[in-house]
C-alpha positions in Angstrom: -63.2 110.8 10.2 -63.8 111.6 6.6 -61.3 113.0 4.2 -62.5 117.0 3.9 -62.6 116.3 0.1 -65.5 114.3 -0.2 -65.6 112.9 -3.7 -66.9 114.6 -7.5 -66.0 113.2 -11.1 -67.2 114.7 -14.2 -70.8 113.9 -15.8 -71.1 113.2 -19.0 -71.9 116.0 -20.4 -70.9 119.9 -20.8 -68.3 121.8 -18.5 -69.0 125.4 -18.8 -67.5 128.6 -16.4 -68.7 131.1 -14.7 -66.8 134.5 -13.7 -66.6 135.4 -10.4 -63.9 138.0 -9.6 -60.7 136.6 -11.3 -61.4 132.7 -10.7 -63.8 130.5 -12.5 -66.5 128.4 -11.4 -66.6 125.2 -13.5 -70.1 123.5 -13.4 -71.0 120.3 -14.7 -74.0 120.2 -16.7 -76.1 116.8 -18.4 -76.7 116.7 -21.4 -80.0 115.2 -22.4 -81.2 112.6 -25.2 -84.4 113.0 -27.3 -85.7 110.7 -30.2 -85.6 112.2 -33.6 -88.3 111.5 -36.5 -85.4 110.3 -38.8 -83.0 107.5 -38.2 -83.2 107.5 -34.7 -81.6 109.5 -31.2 -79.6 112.3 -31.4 -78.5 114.6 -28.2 -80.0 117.9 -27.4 -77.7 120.8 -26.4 -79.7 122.6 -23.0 -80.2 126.6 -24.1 -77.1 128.7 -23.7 -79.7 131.0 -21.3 -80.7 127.6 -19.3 -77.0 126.5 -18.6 -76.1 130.3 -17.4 -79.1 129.9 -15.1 -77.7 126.9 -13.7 -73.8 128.3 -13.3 -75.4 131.0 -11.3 -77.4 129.2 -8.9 -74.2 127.0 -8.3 -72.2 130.1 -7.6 -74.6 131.7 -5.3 -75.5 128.4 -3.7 -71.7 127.8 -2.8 -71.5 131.3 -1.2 -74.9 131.3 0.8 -73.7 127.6 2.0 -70.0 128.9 3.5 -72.2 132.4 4.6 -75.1 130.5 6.0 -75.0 127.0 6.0 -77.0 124.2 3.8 -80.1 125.1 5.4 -80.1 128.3 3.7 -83.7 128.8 2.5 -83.7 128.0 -1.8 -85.7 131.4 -2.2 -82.7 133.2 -0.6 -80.9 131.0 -3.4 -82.6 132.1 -6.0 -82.8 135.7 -5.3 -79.2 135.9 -5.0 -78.6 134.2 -8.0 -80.8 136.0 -9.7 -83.4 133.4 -10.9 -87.6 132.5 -10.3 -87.9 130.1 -7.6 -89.2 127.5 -10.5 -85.8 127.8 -12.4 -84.1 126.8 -9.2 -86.4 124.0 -8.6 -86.5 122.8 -12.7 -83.0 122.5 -12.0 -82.4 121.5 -8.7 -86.0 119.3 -7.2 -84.9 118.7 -3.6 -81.5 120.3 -1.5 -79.8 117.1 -1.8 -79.5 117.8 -5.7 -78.4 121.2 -5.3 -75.7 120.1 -2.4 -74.5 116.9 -4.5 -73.7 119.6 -7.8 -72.1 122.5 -5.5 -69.8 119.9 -4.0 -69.1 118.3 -7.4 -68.1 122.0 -8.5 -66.0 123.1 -5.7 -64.2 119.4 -6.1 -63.4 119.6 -9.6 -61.7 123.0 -9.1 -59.8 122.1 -6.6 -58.4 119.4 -8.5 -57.5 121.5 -11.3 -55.6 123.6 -8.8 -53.7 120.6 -8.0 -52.9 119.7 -11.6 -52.0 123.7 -12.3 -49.5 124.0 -9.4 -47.9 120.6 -10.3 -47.4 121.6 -14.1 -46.5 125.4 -14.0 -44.2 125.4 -10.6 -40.4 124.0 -11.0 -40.2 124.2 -6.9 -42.2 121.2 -5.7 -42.7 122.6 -2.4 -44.1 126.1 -4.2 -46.3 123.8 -6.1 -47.9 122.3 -2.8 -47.9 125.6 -1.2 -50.0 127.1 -4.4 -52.6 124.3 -4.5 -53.0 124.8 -0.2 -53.4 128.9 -1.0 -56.2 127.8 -3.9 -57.8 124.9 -1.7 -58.6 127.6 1.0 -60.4 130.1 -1.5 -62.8 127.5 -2.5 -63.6 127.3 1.7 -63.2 123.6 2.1 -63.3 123.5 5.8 -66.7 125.6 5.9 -68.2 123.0 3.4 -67.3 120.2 5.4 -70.5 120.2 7.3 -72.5 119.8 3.9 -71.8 116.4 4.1 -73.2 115.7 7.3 -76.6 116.0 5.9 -78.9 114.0 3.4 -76.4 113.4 0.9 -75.1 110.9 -0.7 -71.1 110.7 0.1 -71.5 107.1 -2.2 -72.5 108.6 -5.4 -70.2 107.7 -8.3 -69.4 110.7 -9.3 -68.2 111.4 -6.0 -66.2 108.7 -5.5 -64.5 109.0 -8.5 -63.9 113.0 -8.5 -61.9 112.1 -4.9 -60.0 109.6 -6.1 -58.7 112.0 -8.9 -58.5 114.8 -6.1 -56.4 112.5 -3.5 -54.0 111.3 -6.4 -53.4 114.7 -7.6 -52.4 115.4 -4.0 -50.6 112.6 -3.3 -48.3 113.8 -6.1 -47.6 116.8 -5.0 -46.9 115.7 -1.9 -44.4 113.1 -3.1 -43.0 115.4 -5.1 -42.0 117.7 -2.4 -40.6 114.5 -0.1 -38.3 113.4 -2.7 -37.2 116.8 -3.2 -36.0 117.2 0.1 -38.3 119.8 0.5 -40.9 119.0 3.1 -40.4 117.3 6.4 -40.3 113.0 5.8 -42.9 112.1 9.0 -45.9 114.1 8.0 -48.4 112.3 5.6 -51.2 114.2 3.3 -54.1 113.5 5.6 -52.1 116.2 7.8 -52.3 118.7 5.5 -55.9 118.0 4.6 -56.4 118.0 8.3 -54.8 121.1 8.4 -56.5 122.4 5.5 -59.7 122.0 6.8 -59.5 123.2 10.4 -58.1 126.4 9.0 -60.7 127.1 6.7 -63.5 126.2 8.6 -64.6 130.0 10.5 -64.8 129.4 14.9 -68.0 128.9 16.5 -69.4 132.6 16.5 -67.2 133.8 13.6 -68.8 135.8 10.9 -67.3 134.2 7.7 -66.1 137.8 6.1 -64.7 138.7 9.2 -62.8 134.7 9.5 -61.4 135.1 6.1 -58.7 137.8 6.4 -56.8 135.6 8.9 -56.9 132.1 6.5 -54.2 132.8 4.6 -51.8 134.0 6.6 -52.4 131.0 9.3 -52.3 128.8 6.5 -48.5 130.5 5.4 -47.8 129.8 9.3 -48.4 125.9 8.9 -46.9 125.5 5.7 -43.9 126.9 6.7 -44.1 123.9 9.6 -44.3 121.0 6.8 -41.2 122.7 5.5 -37.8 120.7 5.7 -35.9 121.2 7.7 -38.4 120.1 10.2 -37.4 122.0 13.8 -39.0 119.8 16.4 -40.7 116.4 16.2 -44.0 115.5 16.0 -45.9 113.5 18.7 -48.0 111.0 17.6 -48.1 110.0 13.8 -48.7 110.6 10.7 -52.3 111.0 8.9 -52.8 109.1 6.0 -55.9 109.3 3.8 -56.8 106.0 5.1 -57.0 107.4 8.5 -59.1 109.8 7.1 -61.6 107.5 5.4 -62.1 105.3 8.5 -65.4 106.3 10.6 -65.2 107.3 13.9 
């Protein structure tokens, strides 16, 4: 079973954000290198109107994929995000380019959620509870089956954007042991377990009708994690090695 937070790191590059309601999408975008008449290379800077172009068919790719699934058709894509079919495709060539930089998105934001909650909550176990809260609004459990697909899980970027994810969790997690505040034979793979069950809609669930509930089922497992713990739990602990390890 994989970990639900299959890996992302930054490129090289710009970072810019797109508005969406009151949160931001962060997108990572390449910059590119051309060879100057003078003393040699310099870097060229994408259009402003080029990188907006590619923010929004991030966004509306990551909403059709939690509405629809990957196998949304790219036209759909682009009319939602309000773009030619060509810009999607000068962007974006095949599906398992556009899947590799919607992952890479909802990653990074979800490991900024982790660093937030660490830095601006005193209560450790508030911390962990605000990074669950923002984890669900980015719909990890219904992107899980993204990964299923033709996409490389490998790719450094990946890798490396997980391992900054997991440690960001790990801390928070630790931090609320030590604290006393959250129950000592739980692991984090149980909360990313929980995590992504929760935000994953039922077979036969329409998504907007699914997302009402996630919040308030995720406030009812929290409050489980919380110490002190009132039964004990069969079984043990998931770790994110457990979670790693195939089937």
């Amino acid at each position: 079973m994989r970990s639900p937070f299959t890996p992302v790191s930054q490129e090289a590059g710009n970072s810019s954000p797109v508005v969406r309601g009151e949160r931001k999408w962060t997108v990572t975008t390449s910059t590119s290198t051309s060879t100057g008449t003078g003393t040699g290379t310099r870097a060229s800077r994408p259009r402003a109107d080029a990188l907006r172009n590619r923010e929004r068919i991030v966004t509306a790719a990551r909403e059709m994929f939690v509405e629809l699934g990957a196998d949304v058709p790219f036209d759909e894509v682009a009319r939602r995000a309000g773009v030619g079919n060509a810009t999607l495709y000068r962007h974006f060539p095949d599906r398992a380019a556009l899947v590799h930089e919607v992952v890479l998105s909802v990653l990074s934001r979800t490991t900024e959620s982790a660093l937030e909650a660490a830095t601006d909550e005193a209560d450790a176990f508030e911390a962990l509870r605000r990074f669950t809260h923002a984890a669900a609004d980015e719909r990890i459990g219904a992107l899980c089956p993204l990964l299923s697909g033709a996409f490389d899980r490998d790719h450094p970027e990946l890798l490396a954007e997980r391992g900054r994810l997991e440690d960001a969790v790990q801390t928070l997690f630790a931090r609320a042991q030590e604290a006393g505040r959250m129950r000592t034979d739980v692991a984090v793979g149980d909360l990313l377990v929980g995590l992504s069950q929760l935000t994953r809609p039922l077979p036969g669930s329409a998504c907007p009708n699914f997302d009402r509930f996630v919040h308030r089922h995720l406030q009812l497992f929290l409050d489980g994690l919380e110490a002190p713990a009132r039964s004990e739990l069969p079984g043990t602990a998931a770790t994110l090695e457990d979670l790693r390890r195939e089937p």
